[in-house]
TORKOL-4160 file (C-alpha; in steps of 0.2 Angstrom, whole numbers, padded with zeros to 4 digits, m for minus):
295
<pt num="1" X="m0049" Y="m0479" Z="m0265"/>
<pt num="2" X="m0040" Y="m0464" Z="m0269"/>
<pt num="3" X="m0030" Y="m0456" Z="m0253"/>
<pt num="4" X="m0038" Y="m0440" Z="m0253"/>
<pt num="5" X="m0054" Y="m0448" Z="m0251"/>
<pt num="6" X="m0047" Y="m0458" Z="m0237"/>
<pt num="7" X="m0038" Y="m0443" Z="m0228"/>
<pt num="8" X="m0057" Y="m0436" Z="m0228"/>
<pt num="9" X="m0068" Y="m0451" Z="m0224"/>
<pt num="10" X="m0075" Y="m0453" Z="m0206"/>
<pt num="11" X="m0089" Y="m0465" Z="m0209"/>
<pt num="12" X="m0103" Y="m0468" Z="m0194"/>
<pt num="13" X="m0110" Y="m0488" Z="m0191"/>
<pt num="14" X="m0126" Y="m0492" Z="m0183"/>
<pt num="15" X="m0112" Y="m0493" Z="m0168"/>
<pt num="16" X="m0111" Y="m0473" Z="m0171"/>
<pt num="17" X="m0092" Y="m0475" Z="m0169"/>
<pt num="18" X="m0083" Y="m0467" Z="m0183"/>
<pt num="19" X="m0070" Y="m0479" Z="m0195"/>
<pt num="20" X="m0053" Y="m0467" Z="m0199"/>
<pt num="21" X="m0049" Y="m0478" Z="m0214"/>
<pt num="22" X="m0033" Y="m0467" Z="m0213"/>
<pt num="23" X="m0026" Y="m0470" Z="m0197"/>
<pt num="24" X="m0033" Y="m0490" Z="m0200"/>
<pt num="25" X="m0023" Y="m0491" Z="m0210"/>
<pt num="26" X="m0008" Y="m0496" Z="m0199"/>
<pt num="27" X="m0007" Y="m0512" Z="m0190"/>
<pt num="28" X="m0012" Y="m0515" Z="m0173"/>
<pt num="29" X="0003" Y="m0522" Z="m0160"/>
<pt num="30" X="0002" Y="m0538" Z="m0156"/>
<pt num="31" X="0009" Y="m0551" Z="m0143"/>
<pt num="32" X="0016" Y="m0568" Z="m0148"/>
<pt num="33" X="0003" Y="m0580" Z="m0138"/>
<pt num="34" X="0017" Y="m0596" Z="m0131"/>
<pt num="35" X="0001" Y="m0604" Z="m0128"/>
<pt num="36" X="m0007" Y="m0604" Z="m0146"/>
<pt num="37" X="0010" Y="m0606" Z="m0151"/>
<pt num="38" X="0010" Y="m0625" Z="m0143"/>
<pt num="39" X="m0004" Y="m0629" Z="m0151"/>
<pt num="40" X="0003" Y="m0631" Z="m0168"/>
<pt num="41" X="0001" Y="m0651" Z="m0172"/>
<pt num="42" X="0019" Y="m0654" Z="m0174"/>
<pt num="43" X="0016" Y="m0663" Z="m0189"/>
<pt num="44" X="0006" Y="m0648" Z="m0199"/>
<pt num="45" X="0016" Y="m0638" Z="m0214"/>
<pt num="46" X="0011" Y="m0623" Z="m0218"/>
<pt num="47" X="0011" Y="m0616" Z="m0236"/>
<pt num="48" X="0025" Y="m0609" Z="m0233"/>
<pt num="49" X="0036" Y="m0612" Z="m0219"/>
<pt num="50" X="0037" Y="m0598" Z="m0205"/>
<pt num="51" X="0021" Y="m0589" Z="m0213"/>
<pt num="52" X="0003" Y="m0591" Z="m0212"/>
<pt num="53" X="m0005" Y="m0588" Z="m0227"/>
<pt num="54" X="m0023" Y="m0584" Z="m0229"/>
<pt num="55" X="m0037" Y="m0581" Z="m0241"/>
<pt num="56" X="m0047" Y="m0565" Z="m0239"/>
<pt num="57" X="m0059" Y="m0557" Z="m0250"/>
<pt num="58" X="m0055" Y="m0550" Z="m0268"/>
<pt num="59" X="m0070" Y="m0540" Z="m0267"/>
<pt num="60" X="m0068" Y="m0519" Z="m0259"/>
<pt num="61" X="m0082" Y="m0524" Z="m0248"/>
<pt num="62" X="m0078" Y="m0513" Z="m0233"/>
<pt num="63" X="m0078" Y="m0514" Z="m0217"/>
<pt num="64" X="m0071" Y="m0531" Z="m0219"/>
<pt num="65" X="m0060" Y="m0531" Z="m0233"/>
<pt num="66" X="m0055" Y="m0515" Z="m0245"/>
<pt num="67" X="m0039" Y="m0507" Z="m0252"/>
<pt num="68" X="m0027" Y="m0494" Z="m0243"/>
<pt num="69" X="m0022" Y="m0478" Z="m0252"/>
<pt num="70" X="m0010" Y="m0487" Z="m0260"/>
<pt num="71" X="m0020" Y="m0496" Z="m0270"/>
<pt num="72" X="m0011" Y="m0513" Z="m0266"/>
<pt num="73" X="m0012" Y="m0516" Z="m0248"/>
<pt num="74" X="m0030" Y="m0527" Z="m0240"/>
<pt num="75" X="m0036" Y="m0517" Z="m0225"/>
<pt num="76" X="m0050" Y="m0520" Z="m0217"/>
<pt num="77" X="m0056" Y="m0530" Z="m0202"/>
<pt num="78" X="m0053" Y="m0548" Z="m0206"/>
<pt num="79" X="m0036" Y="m0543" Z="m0214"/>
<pt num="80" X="m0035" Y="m0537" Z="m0197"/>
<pt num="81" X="m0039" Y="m0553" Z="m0188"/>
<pt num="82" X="m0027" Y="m0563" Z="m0201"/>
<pt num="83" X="m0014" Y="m0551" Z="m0193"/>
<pt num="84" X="m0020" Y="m0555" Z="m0174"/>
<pt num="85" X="m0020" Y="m0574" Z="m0179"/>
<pt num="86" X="m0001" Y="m0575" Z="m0186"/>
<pt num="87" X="0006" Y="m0561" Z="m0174"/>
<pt num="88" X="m0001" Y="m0571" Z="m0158"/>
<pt num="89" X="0007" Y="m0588" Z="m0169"/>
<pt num="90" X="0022" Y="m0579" Z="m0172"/>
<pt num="91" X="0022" Y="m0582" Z="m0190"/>
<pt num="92" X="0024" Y="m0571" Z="m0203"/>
<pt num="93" X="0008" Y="m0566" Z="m0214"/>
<pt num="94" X="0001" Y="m0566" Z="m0231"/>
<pt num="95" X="m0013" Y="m0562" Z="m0237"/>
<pt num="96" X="m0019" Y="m0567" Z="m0255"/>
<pt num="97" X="m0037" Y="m0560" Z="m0261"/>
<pt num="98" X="m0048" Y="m0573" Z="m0265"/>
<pt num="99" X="m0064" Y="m0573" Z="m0275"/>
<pt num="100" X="m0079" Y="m0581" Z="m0264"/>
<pt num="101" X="m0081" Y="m0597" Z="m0276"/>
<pt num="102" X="m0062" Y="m0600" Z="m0274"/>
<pt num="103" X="m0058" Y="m0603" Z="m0255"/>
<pt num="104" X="m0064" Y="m0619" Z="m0252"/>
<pt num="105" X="m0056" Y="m0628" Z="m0266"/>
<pt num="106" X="m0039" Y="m0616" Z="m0262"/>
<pt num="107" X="m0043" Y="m0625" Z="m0241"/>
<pt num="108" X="m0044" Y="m0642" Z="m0248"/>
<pt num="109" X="m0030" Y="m0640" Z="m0260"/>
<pt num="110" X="m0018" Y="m0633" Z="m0248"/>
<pt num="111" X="m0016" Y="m0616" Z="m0257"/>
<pt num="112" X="m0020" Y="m0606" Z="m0242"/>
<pt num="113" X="m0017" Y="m0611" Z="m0221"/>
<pt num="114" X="m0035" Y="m0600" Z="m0218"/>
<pt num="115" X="m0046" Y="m0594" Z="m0226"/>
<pt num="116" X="m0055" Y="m0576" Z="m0218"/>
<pt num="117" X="m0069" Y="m0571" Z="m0231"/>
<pt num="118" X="m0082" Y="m0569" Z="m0220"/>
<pt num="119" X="m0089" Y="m0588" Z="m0221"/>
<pt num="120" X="m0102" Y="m0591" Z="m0210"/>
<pt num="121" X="m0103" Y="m0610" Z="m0198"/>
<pt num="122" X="m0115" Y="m0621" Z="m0207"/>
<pt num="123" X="m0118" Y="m0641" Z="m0204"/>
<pt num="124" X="m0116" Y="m0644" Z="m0222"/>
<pt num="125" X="m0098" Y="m0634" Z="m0222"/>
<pt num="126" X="m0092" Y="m0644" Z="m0206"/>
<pt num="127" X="m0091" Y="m0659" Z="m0217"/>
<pt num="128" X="m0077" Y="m0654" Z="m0225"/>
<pt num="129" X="m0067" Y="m0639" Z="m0214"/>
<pt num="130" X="m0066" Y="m0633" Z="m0197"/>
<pt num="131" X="m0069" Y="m0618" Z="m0189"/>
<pt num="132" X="m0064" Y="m0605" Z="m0174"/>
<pt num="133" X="m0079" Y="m0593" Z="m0173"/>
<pt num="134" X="m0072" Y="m0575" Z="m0172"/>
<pt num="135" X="m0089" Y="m0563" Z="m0176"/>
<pt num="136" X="m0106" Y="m0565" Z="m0175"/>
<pt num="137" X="m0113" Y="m0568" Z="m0193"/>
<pt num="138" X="m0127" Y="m0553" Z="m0194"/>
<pt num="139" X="m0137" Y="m0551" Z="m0212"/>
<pt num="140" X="m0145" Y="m0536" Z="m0218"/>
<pt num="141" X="m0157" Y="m0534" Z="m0231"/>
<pt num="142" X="m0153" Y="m0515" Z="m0239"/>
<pt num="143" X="m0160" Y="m0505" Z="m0252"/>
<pt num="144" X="m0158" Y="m0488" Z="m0261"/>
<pt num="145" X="m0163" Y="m0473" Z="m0251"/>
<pt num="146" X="m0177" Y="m0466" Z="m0260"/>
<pt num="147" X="m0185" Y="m0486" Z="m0263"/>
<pt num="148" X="m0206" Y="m0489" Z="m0257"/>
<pt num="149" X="m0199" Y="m0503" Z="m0247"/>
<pt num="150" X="m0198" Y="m0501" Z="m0230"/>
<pt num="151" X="m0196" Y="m0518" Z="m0220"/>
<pt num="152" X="m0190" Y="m0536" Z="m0227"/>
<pt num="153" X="m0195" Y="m0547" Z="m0213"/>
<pt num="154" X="m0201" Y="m0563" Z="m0221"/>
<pt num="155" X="m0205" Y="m0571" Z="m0237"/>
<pt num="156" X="m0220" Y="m0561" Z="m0242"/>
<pt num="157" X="m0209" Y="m0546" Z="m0241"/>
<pt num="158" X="m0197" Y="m0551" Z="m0258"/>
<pt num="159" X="m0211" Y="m0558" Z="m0267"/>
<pt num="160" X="m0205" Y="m0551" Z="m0286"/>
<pt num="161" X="m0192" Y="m0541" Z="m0280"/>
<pt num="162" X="m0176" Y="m0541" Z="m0287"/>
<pt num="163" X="m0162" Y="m0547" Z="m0277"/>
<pt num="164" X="m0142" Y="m0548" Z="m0277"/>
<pt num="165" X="m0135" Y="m0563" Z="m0265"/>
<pt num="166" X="m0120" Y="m0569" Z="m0268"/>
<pt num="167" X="m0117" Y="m0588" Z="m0275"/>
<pt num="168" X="m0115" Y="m0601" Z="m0263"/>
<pt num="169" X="m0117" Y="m0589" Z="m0247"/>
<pt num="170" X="m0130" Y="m0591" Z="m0234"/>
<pt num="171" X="m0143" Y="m0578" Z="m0242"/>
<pt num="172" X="m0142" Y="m0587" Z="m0256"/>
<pt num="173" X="m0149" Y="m0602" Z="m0247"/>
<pt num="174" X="m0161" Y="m0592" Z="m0236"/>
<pt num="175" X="m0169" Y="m0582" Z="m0252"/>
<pt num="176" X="m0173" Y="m0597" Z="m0262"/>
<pt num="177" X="m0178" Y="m0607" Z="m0246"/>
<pt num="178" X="m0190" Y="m0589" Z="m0245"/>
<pt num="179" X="m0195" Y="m0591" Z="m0264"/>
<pt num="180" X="m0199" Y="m0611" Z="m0259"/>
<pt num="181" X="m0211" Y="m0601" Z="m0247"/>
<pt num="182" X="m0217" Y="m0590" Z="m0260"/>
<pt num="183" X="m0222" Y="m0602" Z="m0271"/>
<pt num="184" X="m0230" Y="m0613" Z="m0259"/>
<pt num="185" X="m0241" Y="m0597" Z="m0254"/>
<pt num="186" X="m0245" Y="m0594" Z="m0272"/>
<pt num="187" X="m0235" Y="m0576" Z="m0272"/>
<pt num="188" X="m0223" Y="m0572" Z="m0287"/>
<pt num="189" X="m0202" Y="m0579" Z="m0281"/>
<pt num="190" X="m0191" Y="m0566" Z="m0279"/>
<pt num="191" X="m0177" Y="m0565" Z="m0292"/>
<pt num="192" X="m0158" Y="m0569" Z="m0289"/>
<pt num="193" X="m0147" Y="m0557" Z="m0296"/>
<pt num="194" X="m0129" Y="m0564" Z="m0295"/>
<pt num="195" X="m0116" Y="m0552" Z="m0295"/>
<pt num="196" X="m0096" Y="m0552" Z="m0294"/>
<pt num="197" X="m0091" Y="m0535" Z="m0289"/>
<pt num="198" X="m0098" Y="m0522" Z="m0276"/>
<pt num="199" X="m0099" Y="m0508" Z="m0288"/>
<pt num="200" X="m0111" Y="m0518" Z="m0299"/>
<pt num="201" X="m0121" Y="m0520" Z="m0286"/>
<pt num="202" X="m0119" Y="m0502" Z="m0279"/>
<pt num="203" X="m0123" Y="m0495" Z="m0298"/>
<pt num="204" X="m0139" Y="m0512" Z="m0300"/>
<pt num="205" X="m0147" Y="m0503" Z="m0285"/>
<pt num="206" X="m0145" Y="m0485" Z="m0290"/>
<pt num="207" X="m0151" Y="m0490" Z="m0309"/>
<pt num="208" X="m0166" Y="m0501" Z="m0303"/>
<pt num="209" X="m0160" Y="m0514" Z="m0312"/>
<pt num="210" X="m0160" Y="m0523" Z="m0293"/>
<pt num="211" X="m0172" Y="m0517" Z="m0279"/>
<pt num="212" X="m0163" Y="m0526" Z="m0262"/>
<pt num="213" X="m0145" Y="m0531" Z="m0257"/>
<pt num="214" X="m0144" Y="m0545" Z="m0246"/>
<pt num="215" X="m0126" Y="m0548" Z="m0237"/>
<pt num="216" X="m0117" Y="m0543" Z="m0221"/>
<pt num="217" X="m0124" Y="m0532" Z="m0211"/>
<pt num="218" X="m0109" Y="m0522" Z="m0208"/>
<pt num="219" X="m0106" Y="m0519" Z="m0226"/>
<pt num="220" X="m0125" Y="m0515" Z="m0227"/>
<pt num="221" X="m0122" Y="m0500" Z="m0213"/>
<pt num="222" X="m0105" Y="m0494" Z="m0220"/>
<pt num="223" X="m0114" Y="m0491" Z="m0236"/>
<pt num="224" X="m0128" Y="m0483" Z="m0230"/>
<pt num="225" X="m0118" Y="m0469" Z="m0219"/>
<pt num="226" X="m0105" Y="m0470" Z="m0233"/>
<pt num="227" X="m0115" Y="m0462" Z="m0244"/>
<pt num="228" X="m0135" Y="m0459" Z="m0240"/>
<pt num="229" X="m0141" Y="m0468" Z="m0256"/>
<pt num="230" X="m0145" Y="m0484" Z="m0248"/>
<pt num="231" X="m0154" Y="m0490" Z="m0231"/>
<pt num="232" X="m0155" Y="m0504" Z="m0221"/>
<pt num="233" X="m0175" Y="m0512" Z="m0220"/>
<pt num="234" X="m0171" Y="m0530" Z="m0210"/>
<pt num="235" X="m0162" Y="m0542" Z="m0204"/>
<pt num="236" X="m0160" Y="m0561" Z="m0210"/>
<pt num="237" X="m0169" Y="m0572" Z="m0200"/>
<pt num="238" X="m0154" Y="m0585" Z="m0195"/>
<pt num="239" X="m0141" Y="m0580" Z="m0184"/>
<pt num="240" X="m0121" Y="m0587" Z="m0187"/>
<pt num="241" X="m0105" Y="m0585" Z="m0184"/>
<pt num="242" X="m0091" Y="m0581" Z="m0194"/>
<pt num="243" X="m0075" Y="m0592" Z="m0194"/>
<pt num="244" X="m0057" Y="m0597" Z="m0197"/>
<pt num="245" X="m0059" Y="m0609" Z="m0209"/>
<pt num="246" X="m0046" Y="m0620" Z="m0210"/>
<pt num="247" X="m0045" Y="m0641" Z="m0217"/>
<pt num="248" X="m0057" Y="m0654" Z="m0209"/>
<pt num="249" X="m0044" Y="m0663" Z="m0196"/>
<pt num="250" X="m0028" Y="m0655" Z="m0197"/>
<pt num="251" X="m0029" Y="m0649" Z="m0181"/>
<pt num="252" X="m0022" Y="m0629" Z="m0185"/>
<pt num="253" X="m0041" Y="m0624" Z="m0179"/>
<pt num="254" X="m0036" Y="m0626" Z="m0160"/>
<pt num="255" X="m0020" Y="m0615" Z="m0163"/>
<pt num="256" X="m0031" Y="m0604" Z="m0172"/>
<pt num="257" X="m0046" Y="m0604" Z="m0156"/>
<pt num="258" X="m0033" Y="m0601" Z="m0144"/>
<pt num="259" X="m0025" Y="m0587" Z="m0153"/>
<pt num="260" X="m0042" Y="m0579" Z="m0153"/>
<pt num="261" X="m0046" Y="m0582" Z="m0134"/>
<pt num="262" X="m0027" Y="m0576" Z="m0131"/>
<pt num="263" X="m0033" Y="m0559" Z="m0142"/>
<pt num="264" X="m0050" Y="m0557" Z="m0132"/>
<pt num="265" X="m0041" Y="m0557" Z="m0116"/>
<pt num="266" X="m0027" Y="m0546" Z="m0118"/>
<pt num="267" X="m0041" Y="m0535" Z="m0127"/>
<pt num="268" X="m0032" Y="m0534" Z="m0146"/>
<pt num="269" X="m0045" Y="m0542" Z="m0150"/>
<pt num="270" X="m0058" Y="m0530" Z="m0145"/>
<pt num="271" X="m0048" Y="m0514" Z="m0153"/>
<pt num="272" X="m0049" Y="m0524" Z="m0171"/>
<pt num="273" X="m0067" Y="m0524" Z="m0169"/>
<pt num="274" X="m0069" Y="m0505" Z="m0160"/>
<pt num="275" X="m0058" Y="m0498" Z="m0176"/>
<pt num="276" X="m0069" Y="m0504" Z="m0189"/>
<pt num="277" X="m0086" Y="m0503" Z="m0179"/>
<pt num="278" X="m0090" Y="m0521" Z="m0178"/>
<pt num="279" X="m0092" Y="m0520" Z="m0159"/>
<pt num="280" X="m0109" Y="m0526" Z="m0161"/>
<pt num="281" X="m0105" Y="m0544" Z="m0169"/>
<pt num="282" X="m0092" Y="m0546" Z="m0153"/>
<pt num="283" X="m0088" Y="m0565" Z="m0147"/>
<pt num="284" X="m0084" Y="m0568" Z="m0129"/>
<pt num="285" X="m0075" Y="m0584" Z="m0133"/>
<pt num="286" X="m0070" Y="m0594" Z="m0146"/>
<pt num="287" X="m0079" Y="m0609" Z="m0154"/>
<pt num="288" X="m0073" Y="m0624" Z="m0162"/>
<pt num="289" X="m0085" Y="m0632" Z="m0175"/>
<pt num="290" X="m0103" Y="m0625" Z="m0164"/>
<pt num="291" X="m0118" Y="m0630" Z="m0171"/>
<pt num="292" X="m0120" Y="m0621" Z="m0190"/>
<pt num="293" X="m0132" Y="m0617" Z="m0199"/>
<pt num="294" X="m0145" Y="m0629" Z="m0207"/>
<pt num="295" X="m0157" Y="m0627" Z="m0223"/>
């Protein structure tokens, strides 16, 4: 995004509080947390000693992940949590854009310390990494402004319609459990439409060629007061939470959790959220490994 356009751009969330992606752009101060800091298993090596390193999203999906003015830097609000998580550490950070279908084969390989791409807590997921929930994991179902639909709340209400979800995310799971439904009912499936890049599905939606985006709600709203052209028409019908996401049993996810809680109660955490309008998806604690999402 050029930086004229981010000098200009005050955007309003269904929070109503405006995101100045110019003065978001500097980091937030942070305090080195002594009790996170213990929590380290002394027996954990990071990718790189002294730093934490973590995966965030590839994709200019804003609120939570876009580029600054300088067309290199990751802004956004989980950049902004990696930042909380390695100050209150005391580690250095890096962050290294990530495309959704790479991070858990980056986890596993030991490419990356954490991965922050907005992954949602499922059971299925639990088998295989652990997690410190740090945002309420809301859906949205959005469509272009000047579209005949007017509510997606169940099944019935995507039957034929054109669709973008993401591959291997939870709306992928919960459309084709919907389409399941569909069928069952004797109504026409919805169609997946499996896109890479936000300004696909930004010009699919625009063109007809797609007649719903389904993914975060907090993308869902920026959008919409972005711009105009598109409009929020339901929620998803299962509520999450978003994690750290971090290797099954290496034990870095209770340094992570106490960061977190350390964050929440000096209140850092709570200005991360407030400056990109994502008060509403708040925690009050963090959780280790809660009860996920099942399909």
């Amino acid at each position: 995004m050029k930086k004229g356009v981010l000098a200009l751009l005050m955007v309003a969330s269904t929070s109503h509080a405006a995101i100045d992606l110019q003065a978001n752009e500097q980091p937030l101060p942070v305090t080195v947390d002594k009790q996170a800091v213990a929590k380290i298993p002394a027996n954990y090596k990071f990718v790189e000693p002294g730093t934490l390193t973590v995966a965030i999203s590839a994709l200019n999906s804003p609120p939570l992940a876009l580029l600054a003015s300088d067309n290199r830097t990751r802004i956004g609000s989980d950049p902004d949590i990696a930042r909380l998580l390695a100050g209150s550490l005391g580690l250095k950070l890096k962050l290294v854009p990530t495309a959704w279908e790479d991070w858990p084969l980056g986890i596993t390989s030991g490419r990356y310390d954490v991965a922050l791409v907005n992954i949602a807590v499922t059971e299925q997921r639990k088998e295989k990494f652990d997690f410190a929930t740090y945002r309420v994991d809301n859906l949205a179902f959005s469509v272009k402004s000047t579209s005949e639909v007017q509510s997606i709340k169940s099944a019935a209400d995507l039957s034929g319609k054109k669709v973008i979800v993401g591959s291997g995310t939870n709306q992928e799971r919960i459309l084709l459990g919907w389409n399941e439904e569909n069928k069952s009912a004797g109504r026409e499936p919805a169609l997946p439409v499996y896109l890479t890049d936000d300004a696909s599905g930004n010009l699919y939606i625009q063109s007809g060629r797609a007649d719903v985006f389904f993914g975060p709600q907090s993308v869902s709203a920026y959008k919409a007061a972005l711009t105009g052209k598109t409009r929020v028409v339901g929620l998803g019908p299962k509520k999450a939470y978003v994690a750290t996401t971090t290797k099954k049993g290496n034990g870095l996810v209770y340094a992570l959790q106490a960061a977190l809680d350390g964050a929440i109660q000096r209140g850092e955490y709570q200005k991360v959220l407030a400056r990109w309008a994502e008060q509403g998806e708040a925690v009050t604690q963090s959780e280790v490994n809660p009860p996920g999402i099942t399909y």
